[in-house]
C-alpha positions as CSV (number, residue, x, y, z in Angstrom):
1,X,-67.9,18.5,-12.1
2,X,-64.8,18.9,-9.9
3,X,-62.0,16.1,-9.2
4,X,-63.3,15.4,-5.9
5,X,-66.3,12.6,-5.3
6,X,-68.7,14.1,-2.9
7,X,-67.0,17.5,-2.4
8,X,-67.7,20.6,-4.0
9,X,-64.6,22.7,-4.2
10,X,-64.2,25.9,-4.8
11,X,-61.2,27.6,-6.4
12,X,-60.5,31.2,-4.6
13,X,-58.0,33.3,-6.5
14,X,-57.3,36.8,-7.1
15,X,-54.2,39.0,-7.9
16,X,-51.7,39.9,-4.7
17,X,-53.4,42.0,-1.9
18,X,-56.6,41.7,-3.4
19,X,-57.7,39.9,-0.1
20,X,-58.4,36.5,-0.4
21,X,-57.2,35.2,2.7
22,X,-60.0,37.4,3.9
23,X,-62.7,35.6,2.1
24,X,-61.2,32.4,3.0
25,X,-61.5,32.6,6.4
26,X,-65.1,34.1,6.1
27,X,-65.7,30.9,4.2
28,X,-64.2,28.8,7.0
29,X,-66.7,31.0,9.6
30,X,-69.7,29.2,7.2
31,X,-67.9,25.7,7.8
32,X,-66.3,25.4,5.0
33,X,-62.6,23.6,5.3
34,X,-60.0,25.9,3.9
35,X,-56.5,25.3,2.3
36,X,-54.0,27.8,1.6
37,X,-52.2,26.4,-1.2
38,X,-49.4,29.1,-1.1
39,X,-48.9,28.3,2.5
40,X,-48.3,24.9,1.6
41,X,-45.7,25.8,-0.8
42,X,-43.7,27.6,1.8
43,X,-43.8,24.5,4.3
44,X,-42.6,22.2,1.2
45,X,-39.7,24.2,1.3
46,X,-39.2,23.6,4.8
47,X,-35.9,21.8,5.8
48,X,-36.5,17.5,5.6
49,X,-39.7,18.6,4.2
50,X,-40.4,17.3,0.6
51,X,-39.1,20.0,-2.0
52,X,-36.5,21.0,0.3
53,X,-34.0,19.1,-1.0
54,X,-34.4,18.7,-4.9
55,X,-34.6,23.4,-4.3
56,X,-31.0,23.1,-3.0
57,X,-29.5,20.8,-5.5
58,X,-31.5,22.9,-8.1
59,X,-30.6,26.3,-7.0
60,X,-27.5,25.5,-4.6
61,X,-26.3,25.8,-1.0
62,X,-25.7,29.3,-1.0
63,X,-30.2,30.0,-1.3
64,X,-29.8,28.6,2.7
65,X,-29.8,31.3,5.7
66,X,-27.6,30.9,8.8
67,X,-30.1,28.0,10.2
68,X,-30.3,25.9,6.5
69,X,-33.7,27.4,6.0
70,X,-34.0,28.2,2.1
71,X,-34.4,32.3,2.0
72,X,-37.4,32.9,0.5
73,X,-36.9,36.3,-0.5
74,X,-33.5,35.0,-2.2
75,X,-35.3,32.3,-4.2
76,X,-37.8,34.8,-5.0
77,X,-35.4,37.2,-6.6
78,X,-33.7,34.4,-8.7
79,X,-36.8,33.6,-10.4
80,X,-38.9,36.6,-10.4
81,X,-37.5,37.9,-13.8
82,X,-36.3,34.4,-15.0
83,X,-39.3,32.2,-16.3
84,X,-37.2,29.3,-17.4
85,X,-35.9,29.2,-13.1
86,X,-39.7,29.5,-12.1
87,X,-40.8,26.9,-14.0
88,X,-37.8,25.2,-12.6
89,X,-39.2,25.6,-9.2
90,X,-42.8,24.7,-9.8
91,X,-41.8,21.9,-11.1
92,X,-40.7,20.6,-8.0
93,X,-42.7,22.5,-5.7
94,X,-46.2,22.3,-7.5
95,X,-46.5,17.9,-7.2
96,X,-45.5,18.1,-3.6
97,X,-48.4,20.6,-3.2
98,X,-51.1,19.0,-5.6
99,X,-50.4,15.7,-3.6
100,X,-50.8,17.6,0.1
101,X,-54.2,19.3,-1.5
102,X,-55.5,16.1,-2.6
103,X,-55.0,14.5,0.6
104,X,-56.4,17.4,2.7
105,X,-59.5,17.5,0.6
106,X,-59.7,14.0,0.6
107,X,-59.9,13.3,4.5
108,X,-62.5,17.0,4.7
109,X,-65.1,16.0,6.6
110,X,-67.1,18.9,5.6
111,X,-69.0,18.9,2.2
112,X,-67.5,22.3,0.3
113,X,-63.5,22.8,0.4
114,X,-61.9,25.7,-0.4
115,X,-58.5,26.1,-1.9
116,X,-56.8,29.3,-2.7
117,X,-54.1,29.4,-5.0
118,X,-52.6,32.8,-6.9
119,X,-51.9,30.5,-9.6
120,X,-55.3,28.8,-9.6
121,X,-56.3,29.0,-13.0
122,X,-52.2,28.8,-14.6
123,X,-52.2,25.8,-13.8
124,X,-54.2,22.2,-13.5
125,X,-56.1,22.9,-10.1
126,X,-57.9,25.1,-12.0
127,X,-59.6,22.8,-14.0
128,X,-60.3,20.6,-10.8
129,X,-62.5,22.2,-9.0
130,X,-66.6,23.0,-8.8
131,X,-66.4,26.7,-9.0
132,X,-64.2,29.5,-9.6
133,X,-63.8,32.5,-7.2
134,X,-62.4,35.8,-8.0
135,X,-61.9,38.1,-5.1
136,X,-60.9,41.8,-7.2
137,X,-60.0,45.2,-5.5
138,X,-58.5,48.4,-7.1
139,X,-55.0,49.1,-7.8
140,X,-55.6,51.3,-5.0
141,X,-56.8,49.3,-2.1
142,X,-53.6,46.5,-3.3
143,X,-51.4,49.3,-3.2
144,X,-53.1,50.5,0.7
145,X,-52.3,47.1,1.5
146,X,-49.2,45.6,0.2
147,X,-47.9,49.7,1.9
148,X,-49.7,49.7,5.5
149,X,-50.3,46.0,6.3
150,X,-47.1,44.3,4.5
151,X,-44.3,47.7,5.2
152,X,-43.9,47.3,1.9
153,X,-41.8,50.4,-0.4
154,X,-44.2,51.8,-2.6
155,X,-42.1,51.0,-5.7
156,X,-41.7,47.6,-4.9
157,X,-45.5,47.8,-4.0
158,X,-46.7,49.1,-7.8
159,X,-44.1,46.8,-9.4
160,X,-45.2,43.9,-7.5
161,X,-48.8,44.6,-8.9
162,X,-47.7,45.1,-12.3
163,X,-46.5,41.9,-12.9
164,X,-49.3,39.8,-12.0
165,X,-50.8,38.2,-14.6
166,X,-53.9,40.4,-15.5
167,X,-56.7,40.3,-13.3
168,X,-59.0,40.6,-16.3
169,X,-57.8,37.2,-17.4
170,X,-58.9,35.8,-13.7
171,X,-62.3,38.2,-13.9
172,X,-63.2,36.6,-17.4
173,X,-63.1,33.0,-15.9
174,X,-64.7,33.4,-12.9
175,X,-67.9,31.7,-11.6
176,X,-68.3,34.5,-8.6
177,X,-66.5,37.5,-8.2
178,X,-65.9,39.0,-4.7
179,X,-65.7,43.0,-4.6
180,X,-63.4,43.8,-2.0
181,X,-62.1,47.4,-1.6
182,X,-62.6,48.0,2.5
183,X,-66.1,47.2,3.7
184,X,-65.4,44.1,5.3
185,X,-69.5,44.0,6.0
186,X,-70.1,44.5,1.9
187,X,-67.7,41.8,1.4
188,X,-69.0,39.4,4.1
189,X,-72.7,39.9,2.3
190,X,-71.3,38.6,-1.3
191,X,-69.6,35.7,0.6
192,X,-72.7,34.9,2.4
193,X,-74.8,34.7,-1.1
194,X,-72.5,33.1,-3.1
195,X,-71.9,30.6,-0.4
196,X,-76.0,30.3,0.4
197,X,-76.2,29.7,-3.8
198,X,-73.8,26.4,-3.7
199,X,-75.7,25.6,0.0
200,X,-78.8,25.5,-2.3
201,X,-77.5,23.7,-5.4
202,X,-76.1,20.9,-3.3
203,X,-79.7,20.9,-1.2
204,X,-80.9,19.8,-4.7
205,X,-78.9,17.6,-5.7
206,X,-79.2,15.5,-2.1
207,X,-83.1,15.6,-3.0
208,X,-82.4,13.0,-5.7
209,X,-83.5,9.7,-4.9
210,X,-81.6,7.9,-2.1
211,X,-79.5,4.7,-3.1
212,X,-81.1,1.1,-2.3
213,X,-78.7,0.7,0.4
214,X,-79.4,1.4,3.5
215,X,-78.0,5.1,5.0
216,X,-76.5,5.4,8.1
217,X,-77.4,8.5,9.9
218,X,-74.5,11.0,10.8
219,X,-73.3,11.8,13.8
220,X,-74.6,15.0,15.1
221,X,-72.3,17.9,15.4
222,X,-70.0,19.0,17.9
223,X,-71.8,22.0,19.5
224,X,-68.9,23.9,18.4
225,X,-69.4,23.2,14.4
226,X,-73.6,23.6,14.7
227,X,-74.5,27.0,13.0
228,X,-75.2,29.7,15.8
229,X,-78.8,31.1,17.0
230,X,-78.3,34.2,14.7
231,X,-80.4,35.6,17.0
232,X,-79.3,34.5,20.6
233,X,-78.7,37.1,23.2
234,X,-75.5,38.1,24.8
235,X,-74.5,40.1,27.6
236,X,-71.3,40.1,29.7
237,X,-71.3,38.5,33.2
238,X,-71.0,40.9,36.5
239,X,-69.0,40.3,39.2
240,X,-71.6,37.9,41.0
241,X,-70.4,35.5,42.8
242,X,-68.7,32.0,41.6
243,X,-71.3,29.1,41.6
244,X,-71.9,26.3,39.8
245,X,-72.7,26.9,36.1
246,X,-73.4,24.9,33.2
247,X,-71.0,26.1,30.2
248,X,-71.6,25.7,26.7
249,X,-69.3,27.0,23.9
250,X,-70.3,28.2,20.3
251,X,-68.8,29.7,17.5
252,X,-69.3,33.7,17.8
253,X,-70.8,35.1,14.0
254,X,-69.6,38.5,12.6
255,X,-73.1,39.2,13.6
256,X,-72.1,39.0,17.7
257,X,-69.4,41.2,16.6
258,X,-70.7,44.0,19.0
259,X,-71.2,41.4,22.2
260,X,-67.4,40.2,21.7
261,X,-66.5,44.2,21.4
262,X,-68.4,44.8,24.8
263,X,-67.3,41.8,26.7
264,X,-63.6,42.7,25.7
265,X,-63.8,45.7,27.1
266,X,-65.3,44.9,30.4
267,X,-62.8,42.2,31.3
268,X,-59.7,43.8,29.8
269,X,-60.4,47.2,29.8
270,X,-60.3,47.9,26.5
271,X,-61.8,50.6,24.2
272,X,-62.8,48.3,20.9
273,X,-65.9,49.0,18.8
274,X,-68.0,46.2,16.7
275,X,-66.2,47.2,13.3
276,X,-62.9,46.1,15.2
277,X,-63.9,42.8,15.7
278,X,-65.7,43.0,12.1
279,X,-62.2,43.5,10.8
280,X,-60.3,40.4,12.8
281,X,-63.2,38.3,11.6
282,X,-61.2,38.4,8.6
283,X,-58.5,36.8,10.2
284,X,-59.3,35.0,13.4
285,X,-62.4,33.4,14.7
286,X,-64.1,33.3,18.0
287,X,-65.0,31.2,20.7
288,X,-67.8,32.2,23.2
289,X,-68.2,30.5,26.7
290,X,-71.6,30.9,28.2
291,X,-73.3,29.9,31.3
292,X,-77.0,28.8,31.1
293,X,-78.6,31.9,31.2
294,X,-76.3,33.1,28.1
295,X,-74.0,35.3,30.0
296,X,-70.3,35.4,28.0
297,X,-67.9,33.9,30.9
298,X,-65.2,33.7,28.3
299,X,-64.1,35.0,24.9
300,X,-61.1,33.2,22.7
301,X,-59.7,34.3,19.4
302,X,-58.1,31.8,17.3
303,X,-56.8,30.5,14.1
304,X,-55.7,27.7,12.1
305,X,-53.5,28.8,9.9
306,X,-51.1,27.2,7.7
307,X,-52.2,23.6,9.7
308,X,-50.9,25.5,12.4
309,X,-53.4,26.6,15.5
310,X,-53.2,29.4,17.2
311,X,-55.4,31.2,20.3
312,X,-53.5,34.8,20.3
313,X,-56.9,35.8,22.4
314,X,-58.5,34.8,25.7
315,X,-60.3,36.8,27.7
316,X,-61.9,35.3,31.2
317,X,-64.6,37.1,33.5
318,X,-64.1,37.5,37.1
319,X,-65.5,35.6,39.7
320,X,-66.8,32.5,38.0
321,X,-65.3,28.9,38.2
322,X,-62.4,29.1,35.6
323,X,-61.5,25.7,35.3
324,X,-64.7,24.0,33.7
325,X,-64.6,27.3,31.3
326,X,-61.4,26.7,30.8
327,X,-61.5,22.8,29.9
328,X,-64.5,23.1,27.7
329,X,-62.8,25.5,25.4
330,X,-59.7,23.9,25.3
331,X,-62.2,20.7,24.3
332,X,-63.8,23.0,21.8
333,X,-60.8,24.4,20.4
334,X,-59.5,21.0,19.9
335,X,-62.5,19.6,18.4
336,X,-62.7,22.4,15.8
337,X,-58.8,22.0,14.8
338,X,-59.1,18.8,14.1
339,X,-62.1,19.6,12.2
340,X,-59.5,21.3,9.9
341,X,-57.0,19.2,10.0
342,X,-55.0,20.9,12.9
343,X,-51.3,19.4,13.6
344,X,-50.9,21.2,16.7
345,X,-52.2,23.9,19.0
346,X,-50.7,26.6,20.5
347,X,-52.3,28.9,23.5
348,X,-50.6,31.9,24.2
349,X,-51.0,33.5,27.5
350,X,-50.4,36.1,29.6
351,X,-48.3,35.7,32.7
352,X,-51.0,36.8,34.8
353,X,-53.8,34.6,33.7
354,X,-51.0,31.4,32.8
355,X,-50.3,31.0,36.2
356,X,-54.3,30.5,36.9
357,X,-54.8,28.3,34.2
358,X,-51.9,26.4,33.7
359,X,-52.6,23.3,35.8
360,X,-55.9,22.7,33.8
361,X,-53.7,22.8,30.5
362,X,-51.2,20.7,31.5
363,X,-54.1,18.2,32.5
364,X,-55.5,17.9,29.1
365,X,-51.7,17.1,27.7
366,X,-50.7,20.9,27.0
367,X,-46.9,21.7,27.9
368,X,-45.5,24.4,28.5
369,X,-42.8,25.6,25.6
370,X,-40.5,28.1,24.5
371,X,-39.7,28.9,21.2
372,X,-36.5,27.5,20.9
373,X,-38.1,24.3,22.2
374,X,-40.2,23.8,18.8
375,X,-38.2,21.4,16.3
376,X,-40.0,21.7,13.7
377,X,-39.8,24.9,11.4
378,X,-43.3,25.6,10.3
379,X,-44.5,25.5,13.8
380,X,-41.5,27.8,15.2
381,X,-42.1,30.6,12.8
382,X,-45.7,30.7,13.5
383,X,-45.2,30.9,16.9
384,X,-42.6,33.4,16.7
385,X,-44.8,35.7,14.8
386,X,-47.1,35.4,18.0
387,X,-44.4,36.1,20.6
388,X,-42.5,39.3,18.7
389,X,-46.0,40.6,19.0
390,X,-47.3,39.6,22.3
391,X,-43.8,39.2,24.3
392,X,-44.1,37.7,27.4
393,X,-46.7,35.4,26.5
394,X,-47.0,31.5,28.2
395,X,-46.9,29.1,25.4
396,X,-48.7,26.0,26.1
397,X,-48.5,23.2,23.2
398,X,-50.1,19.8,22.2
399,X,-49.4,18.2,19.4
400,X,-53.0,17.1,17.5
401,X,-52.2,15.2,14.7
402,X,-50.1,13.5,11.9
403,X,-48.2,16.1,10.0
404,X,-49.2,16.3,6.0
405,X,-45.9,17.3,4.8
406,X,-44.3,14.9,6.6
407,X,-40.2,14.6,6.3
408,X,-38.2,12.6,3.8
């Protein structure tokens, strides 16, 4: 039994590049909340945020970059070869995190939580939660990886590797073990199982008999959250007319990875195939607007990463009424973020479809924002990662919620 009343947790670990944030997010596709506990770490480091302070008196002024942000590559090399300065570190670092993780879990609405950590099982969040997941790849497919994806040298690549703690150790504990090696529909299969075993074990326990209290029903679901029609149909829209249309939005399933595929490439001429979009599942999800007759009128990609959201994807049909499209996925988006526990959202648009769309954003409280505009650190480097990649983008902002790691 796991640390958590009335949530089943599950611990996701793994050695570096082995590709757990992959199995997270295909966890968070099957409505699981997520946490990135190594994420969190960075953001505790952040300047006014918790550890920030107690790292510089610890390690010194001269760990700080040009803009006071602790250089994370600097602190790394200090205490990559020196155990007695890591623990050093954790010790500040790892309460500030253990307290965010509790809170997060503790406000989930959702029944399973999932919180990767490297250092799951080094330390005591190991022995907190329900189950223990080990995602394992070759030396190989880490070294692919940490190479192609990260631009990382090769020797710093195998060395990297080498001193992880053994995988074996991590195999020998674990309660499912993920093979991941680079067929993201294999690897989607194991998640599905494993996740459909703990769907089943919790399905038995809530047949026990029911308190003498009174239950209030639930709320039903937003019709974002409800699990898709597996089966539902989905073909692009033409180029008829604009009219009146009912829109509904769902969350698009690996297994509409070929309708996404097709209905990118009609609107955006694009040349993408279904094993594309099988790969950014592992990233992103989707967003599907459709009309009553199940015709896509709109396709977002999106992300919370980090608490951070953020739609890097949106494509629109042609000649269909854009604005109630528009404001019921902005609706949706929202309602899902907060769902995770979103701070803030960021859309990111480009210049030609912004200057359509703008006025309906800016009506449900988005602004637009540059990123020298965003105070606060965590937000500006996610965004900035966005913007080196998709330059000339609109940035429209809204801020969702109360921040976790909130300054001191």
């Amino acid at each position: 039994m796991g640390r958590w009343a009335n949530k089943y947790v599950i611990g996701l670990t793994g050695n570096i590049a082995t590709g757990k944030s992959v199995v997270r997010q295909m966890l968070q596709h099957l409505e699981a909340y997520t946490i990135d506990a190594d994420s969190l770490s960075h953001r505790a480091m952040a300047p006014g945020a918790p550890a920030y302070k107690p790292i510089i008196d610890t390690f010194g002024q001269f760990i700080l970059d040009a803009d006071k942000n602790i250089n994370r590559a600097m602190l790394g090399g200090i205490v990559f070869n020196n155990p007695e300065a890591l623990a050093r570190l954790e010790a500040i670092v790892h309460p500030v995190v253990g307290a965010a993780i509790n809170a997060l879990v503790s406000r989930a609405q959702q029944r399973v939580v999932v919180v990767e950590a490297i250092k799951l099982l080094e330390g005591d969040l190991g022995q907190a939660v329900d189950e223990v997941w080990v995602v394992d790849a070759s030396p190989e497919s880490q070294l692919k990886r940490l190479v192609e994806r990260r631009k990382m040298p090769e020797a710093e690549a195998r060395q990297r590797i080498a001193v992880q703690n053994a995988q074996s150790d991590k195999l020998s504990k674990a309660t499912v073990v993920i093979k991941n090696d680079g067929n993201i529909e294999e690897t989607w299969k194991q998640v599905q199982a494993a996740f459909a075993n703990i769907q089943r074990k919790l399905q038995g326990l809530s047949a026990a008999p029911p308190p003498a209290a009174p239950v209030v029903p639930a709320a039903p679901a937003a019709p974002v959250q409800a699990p898709p029609k597996q089966t539902q149909r989905l073909t692009p829209l033409d180029a008829a007319p604009a009219v009146s249309i009912n829109v509904s939005v769902k969350r698009g399933m690996p297994t509409n990875a070929e309708a996404i595929a097709n209905f990118i490439n009609s609107v955006a001429n694009r040349n993408i195939n279904r094993m594309d979009i099988m790969m950014a599942f592992g990233q992103k999800s989707y967003l599907l607007a459709q009309d009553q007759t199940d015709r896509v009128l709109a396709v977002m990609g999106w992300q919370v990463e980090n608490l951070i959201t953020r739609v890097d994807e949106f494509y629109l049909a042609s000649s269909i009424p854009a604005k109630p499209v528009v404001e019921n996925l902005i609706v949706s988006i929202e309602a899902a973020s907060k769902d995770l526990q979103s701070e803030v959202a960021f859309f990111f648009l480009p210049q030609a479809i912004a200057v359509q769309l703008v006025d309906s954003f800016e009506q449900k409280g988005y602004e637009v924002m540059s990123v020298e505009q965003i105070k606060i650190p965590a937000w500006r480097e996610a965004v900035q990662e966005i913007v080196s990649q998709q330059k000339g983008s609109v940035i429209l902002a809204k801020k969702l919620g109360d921040r976790v790691l909130k300054p001191i």
